[in-house]
N, C-alpha and C positions, 0 to 999 in steps of 0.2 A: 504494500500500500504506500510507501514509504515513496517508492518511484513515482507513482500516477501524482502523488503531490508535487515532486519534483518538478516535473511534466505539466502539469499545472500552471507555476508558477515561470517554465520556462516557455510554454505556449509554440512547441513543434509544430512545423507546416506538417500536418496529420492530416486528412481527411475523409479515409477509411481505414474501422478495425475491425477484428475479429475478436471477440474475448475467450478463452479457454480458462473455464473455473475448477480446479479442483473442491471440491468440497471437505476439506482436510485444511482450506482457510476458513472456512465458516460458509453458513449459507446465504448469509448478505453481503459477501465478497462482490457478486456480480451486482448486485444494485448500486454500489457505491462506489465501483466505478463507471458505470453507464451514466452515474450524477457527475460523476468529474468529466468525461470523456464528452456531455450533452452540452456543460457548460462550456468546454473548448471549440463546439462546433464541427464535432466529431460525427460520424455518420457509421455508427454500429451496425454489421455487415447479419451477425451472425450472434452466442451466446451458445458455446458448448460445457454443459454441465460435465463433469467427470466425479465422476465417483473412486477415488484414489487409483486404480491401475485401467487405462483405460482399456476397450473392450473394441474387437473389431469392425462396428459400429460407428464406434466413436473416432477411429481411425478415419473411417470414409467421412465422416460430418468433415474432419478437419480438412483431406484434401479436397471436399466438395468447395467449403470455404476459400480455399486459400487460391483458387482457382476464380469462384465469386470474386474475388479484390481485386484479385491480377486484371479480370475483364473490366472491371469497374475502375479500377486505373487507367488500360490503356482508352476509355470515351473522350 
């Protein structure tokens, strides 16, 4: 959490993410940063829950994702 303050306060040309949550940070990890990431003007692509060893599911969400951004960058 420490970072997205950082991040915050240093205000990166961001304009799409993905978030991947372990749930082994708490279950309002994802909320509180999709509050920091909304106030930057951030454009949250995605939100994949992981439940500490992820599952091969979970695998395709991320490269579904990371695939989502790339296109969504090169517009």
């Amino acid at each position: 959490m420490l970072a997205m303050y950082i991040a915050k306060l240093l205000k990166p040309p961001v304009k799409h993410v993905g978030l991947i949550i372990l749930y082994a940070w708490g279950t309002n990890a994802d909320k509180q940063l999709a509050n920091i990431l909304k106030e930057l003007g951030v454009e949250i692509m995605d939100t994949i829950n992981i439940n500490v060893t992820p599952t091969d599911n979970d695998i395709k969400r991320v490269r579904e994702l990371t695939i989502k951004i790339a296109q969504k960058i090169k517009e």
